[in-house]
KEVOVEX-475088 format. One record per residue: residue number from 1; x, y, z of N, C-alpha, C in turn. Coordinates in Angstrom, 3 decimals. Layout:
# KEVOVEX-475088
pos:NUM; n_x:X; n_y:Y; n_z:Z; ca_x:X; ca_y:Y; ca_z:Z; c_x:X; c_y:Y; c_z:Z .
...
This chain:
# KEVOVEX-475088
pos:1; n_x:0.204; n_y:21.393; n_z:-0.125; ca_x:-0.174; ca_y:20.596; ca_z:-1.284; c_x:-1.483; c_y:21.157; c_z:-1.820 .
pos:2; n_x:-1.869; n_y:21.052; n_z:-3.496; ca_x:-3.015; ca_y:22.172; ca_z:-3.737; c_x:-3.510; c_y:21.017; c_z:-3.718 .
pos:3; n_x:-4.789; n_y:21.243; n_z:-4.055; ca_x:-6.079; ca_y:20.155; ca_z:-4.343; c_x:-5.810; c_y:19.449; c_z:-5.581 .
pos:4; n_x:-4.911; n_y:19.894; n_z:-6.749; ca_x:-4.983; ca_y:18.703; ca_z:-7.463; c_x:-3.965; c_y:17.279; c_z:-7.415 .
pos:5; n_x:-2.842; n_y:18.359; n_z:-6.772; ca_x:-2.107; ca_y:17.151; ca_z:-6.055; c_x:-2.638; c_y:16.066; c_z:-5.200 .
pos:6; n_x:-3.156; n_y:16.265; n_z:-4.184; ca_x:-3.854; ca_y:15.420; ca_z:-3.333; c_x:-4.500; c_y:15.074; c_z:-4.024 .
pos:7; n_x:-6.189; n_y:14.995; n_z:-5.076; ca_x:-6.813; ca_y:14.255; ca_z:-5.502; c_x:-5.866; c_y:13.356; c_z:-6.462 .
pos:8; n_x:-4.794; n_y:13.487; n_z:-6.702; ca_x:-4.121; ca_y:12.327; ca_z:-7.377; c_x:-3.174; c_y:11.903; c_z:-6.980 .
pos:9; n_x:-2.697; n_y:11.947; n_z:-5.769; ca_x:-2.332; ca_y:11.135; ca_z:-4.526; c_x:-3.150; c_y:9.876; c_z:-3.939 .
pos:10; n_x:-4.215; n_y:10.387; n_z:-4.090; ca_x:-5.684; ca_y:9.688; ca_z:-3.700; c_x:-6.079; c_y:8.954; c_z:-4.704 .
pos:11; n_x:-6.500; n_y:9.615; n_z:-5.975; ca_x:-6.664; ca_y:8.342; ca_z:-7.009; c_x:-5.356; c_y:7.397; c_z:-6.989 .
pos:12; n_x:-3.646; n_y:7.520; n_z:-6.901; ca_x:-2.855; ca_y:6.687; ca_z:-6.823; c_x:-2.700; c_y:5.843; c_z:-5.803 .
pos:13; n_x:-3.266; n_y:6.303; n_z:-4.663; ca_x:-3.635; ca_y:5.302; ca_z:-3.684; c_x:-4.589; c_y:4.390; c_z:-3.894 .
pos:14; n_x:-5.645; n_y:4.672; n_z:-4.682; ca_x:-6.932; ca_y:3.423; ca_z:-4.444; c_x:-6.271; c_y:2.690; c_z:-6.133 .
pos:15; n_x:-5.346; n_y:3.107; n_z:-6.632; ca_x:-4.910; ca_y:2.043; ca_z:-7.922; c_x:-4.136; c_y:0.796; c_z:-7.083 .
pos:16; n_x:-3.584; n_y:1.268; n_z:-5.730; ca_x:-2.805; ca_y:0.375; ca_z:-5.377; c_x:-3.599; c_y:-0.918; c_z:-4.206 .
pos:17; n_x:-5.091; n_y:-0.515; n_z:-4.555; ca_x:-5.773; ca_y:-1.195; ca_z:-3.720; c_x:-6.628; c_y:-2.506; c_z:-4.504 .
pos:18; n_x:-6.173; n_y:-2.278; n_z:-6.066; ca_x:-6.966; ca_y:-2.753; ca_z:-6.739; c_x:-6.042; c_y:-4.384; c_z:-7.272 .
pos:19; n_x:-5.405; n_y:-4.604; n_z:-6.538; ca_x:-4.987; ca_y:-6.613; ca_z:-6.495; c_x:-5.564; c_y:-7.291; c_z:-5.800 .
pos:20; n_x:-6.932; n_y:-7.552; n_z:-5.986; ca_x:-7.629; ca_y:-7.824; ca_z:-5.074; c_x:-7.459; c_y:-10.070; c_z:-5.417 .
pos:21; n_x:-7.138; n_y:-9.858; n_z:-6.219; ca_x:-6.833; ca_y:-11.485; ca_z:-6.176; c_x:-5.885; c_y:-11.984; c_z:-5.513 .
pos:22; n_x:-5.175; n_y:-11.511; n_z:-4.851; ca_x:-3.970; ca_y:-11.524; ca_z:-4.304; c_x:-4.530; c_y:-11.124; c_z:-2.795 .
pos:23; n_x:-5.248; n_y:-10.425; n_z:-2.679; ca_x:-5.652; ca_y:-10.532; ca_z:-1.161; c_x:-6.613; c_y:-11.686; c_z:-1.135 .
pos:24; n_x:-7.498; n_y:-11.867; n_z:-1.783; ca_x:-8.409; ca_y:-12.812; ca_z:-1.443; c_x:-7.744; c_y:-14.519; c_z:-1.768 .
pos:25; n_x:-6.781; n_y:-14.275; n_z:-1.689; ca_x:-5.631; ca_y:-15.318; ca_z:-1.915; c_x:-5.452; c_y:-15.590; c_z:-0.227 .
pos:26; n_x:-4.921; n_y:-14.463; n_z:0.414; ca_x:-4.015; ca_y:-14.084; ca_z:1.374; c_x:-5.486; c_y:-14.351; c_z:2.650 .
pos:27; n_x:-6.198; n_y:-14.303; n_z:2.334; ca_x:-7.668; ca_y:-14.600; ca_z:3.383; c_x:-7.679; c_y:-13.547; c_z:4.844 .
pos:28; n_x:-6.636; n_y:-13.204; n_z:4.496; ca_x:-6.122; ca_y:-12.606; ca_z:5.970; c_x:-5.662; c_y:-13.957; c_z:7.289 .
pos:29; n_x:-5.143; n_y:-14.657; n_z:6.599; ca_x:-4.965; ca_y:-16.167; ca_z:6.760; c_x:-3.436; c_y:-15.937; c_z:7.964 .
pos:30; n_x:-2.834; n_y:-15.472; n_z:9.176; ca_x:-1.858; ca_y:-15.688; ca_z:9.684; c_x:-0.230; c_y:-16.434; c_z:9.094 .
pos:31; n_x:-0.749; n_y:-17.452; n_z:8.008; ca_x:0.159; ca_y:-18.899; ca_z:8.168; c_x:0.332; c_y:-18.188; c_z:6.886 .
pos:32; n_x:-0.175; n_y:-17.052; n_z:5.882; ca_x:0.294; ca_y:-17.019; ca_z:4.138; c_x:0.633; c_y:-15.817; c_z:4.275 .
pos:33; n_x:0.869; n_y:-15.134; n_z:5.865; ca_x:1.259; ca_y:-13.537; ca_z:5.824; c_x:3.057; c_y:-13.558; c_z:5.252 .
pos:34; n_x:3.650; n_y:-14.333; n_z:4.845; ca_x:5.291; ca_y:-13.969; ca_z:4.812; c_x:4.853; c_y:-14.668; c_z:3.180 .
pos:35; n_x:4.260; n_y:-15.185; n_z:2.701; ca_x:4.028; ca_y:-15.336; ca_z:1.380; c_x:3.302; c_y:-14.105; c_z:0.729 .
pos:36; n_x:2.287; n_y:-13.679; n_z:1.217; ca_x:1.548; ca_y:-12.637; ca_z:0.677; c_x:2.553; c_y:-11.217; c_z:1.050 .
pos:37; n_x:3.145; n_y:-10.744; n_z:1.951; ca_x:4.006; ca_y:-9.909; ca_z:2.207; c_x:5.493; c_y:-10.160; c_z:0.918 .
pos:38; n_x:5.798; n_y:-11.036; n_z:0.062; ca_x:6.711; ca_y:-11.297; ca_z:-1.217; c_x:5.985; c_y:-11.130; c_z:-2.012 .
pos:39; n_x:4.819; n_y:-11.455; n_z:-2.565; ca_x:3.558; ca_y:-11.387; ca_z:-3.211; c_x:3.380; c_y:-9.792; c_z:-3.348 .
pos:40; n_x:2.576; n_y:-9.416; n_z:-2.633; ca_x:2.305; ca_y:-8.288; ca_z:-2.589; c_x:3.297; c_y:-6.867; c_z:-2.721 .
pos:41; n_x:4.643; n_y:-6.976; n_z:-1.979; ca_x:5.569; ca_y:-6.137; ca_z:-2.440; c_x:6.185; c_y:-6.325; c_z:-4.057 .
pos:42; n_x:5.853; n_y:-7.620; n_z:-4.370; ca_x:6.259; ca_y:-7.936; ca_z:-5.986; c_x:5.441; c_y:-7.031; c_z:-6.617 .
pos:43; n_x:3.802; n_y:-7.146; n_z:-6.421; ca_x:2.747; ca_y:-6.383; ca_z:-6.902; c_x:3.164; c_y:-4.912; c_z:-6.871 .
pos:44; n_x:3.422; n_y:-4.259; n_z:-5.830; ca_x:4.043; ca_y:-3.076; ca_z:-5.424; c_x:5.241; c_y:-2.673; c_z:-6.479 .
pos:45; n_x:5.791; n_y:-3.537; n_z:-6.554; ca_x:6.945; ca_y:-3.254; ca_z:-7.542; c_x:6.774; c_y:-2.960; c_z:-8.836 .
pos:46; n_x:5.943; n_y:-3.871; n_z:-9.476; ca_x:5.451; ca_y:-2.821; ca_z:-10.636; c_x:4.637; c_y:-1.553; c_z:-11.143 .
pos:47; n_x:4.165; n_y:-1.159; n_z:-10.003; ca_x:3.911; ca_y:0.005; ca_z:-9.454; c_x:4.438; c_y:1.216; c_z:-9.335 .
pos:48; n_x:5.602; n_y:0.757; n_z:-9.150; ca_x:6.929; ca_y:1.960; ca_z:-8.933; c_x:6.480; c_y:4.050; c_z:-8.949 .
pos:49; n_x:6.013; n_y:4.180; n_z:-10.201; ca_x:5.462; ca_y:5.455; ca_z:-10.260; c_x:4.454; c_y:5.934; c_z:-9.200 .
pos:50; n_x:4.186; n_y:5.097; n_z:-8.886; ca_x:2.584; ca_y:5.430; ca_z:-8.135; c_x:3.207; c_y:5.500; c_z:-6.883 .
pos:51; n_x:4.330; n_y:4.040; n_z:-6.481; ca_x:4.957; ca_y:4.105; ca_z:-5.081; c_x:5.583; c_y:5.464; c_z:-4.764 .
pos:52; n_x:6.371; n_y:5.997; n_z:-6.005; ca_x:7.052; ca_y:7.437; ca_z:-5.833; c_x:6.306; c_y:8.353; c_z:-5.392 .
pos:53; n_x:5.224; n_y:8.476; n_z:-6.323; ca_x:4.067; ca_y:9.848; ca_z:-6.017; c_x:3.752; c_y:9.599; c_z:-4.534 .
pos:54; n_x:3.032; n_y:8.542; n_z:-3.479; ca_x:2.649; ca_y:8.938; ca_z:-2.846; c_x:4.215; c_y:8.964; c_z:-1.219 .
pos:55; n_x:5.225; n_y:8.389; n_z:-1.832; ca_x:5.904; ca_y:8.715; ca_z:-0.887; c_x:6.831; c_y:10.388; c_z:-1.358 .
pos:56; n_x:6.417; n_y:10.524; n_z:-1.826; ca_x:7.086; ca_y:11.802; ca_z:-2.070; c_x:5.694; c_y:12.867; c_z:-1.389 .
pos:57; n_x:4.392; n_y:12.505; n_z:-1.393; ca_x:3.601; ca_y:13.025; ca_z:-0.391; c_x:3.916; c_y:12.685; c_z:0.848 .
pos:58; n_x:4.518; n_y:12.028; n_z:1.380; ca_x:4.665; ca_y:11.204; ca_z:2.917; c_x:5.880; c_y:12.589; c_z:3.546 .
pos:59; n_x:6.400; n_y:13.255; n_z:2.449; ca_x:7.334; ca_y:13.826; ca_z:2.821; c_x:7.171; c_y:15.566; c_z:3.548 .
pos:60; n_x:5.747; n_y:15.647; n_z:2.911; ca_x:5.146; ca_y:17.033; ca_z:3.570; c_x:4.049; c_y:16.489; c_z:4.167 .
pos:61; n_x:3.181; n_y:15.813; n_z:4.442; ca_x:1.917; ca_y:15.636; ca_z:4.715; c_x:2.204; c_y:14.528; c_z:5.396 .
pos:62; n_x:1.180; n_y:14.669; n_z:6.165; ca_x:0.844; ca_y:13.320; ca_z:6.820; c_x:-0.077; c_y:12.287; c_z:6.112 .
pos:63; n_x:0.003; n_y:11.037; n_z:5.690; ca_x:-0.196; ca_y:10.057; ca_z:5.056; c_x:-1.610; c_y:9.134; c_z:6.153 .
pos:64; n_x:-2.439; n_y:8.477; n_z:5.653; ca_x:-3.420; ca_y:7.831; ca_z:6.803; c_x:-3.793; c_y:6.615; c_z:5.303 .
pos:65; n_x:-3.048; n_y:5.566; n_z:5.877; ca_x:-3.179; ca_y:3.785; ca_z:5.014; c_x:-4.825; c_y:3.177; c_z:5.589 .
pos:66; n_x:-5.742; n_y:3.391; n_z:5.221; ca_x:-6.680; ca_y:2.563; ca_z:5.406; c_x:-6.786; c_y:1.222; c_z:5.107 .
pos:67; n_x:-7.389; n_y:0.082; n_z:6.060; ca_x:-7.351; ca_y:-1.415; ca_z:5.581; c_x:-8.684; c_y:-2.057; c_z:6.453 .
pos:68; n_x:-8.940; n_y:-3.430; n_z:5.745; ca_x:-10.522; ca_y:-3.622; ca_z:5.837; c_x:-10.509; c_y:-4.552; c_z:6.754 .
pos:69; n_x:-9.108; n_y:-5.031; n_z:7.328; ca_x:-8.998; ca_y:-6.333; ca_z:8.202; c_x:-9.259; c_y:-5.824; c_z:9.056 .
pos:70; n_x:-9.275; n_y:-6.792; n_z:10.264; ca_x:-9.109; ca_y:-7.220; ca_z:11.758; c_x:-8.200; c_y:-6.953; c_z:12.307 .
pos:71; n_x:-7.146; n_y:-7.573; n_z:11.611; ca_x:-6.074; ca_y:-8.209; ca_z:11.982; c_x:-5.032; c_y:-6.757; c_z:11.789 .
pos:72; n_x:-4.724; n_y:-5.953; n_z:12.788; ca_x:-3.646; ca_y:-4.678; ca_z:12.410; c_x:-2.512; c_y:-4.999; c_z:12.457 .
pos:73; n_x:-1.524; n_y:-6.334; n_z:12.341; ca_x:-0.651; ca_y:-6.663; ca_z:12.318; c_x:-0.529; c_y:-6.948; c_z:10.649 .
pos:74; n_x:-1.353; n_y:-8.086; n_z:10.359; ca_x:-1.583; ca_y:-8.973; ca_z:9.132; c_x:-2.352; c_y:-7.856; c_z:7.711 .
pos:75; n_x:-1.913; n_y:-7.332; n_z:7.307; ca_x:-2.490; ca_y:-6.615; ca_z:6.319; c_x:-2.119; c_y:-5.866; c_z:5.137 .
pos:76; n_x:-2.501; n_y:-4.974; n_z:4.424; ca_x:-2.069; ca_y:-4.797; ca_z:2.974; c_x:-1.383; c_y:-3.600; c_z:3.536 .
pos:77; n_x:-2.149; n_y:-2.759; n_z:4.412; ca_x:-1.409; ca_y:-1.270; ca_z:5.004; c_x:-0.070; c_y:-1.590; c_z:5.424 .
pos:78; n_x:0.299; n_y:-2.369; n_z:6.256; ca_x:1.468; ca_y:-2.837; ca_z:7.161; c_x:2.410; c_y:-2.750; c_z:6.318 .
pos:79; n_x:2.192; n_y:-3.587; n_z:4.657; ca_x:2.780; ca_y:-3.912; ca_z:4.013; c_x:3.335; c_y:-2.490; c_z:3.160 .
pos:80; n_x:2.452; n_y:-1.728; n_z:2.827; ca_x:2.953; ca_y:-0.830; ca_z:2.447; c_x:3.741; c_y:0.514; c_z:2.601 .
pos:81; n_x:3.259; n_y:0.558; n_z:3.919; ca_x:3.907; ca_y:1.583; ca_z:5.130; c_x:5.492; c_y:1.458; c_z:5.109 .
pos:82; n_x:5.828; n_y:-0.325; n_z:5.330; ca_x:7.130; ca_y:-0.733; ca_z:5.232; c_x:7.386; c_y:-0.486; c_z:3.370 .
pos:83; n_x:6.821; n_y:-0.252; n_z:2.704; ca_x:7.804; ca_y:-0.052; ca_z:1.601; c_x:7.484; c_y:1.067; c_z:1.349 .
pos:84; n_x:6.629; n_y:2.554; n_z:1.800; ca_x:7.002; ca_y:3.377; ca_z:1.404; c_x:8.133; c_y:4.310; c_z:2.181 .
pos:85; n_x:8.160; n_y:3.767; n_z:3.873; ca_x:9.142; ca_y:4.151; ca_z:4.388; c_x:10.738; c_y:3.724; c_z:4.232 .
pos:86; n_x:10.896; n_y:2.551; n_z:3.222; ca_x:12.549; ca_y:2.057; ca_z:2.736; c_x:13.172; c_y:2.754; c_z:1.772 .
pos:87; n_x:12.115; n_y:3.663; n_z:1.404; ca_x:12.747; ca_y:4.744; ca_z:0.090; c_x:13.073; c_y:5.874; c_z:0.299 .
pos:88; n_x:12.694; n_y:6.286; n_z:1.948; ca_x:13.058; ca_y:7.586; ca_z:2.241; c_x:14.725; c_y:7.671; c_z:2.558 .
């Protein structure tokens, strides 16, 4: 992958970081993780282009989801991992 690919792999990754009302909804709260996990893949969904670009990187490269929680079960990464791996 050259360098301009990746830097816009990377800018399409931090666009998908930017629903932040929707996490601070989600509190990292246990009991709103199967609400925010419909929520958030909805969010994802209009996204679509961006979801393509970086799973179509997932396909040569190795991919690394950063997230700000605690909780490595409960989180925005988890969430997305599972939807960029349902398209392969």
């Amino acid at each position: 992958m050259n360098q301009t690919s990746l830097q816009s792999a990377t800018d399409s990754a931090v666009t998908l970081q930017r629903g932040s009302t929707l996490r601070r909804w989600f509190d990292h709260d246990p009991e709103r993780w199967e609400e925010f996990n419909i929520r958030y893949k909805d969010e994802l969904a209009h996204q679509q282009d961006v979801i393509d670009e970086l799973r179509e990187l997932t396909e040569d490269e190795t991919v690394t989801l950063l997230y700000g929680a605690k909780d490595v079960d409960h989180n925005n990464a988890v969430i997305l991992k599972e939807v960029l791996e349902a398209g392969r």
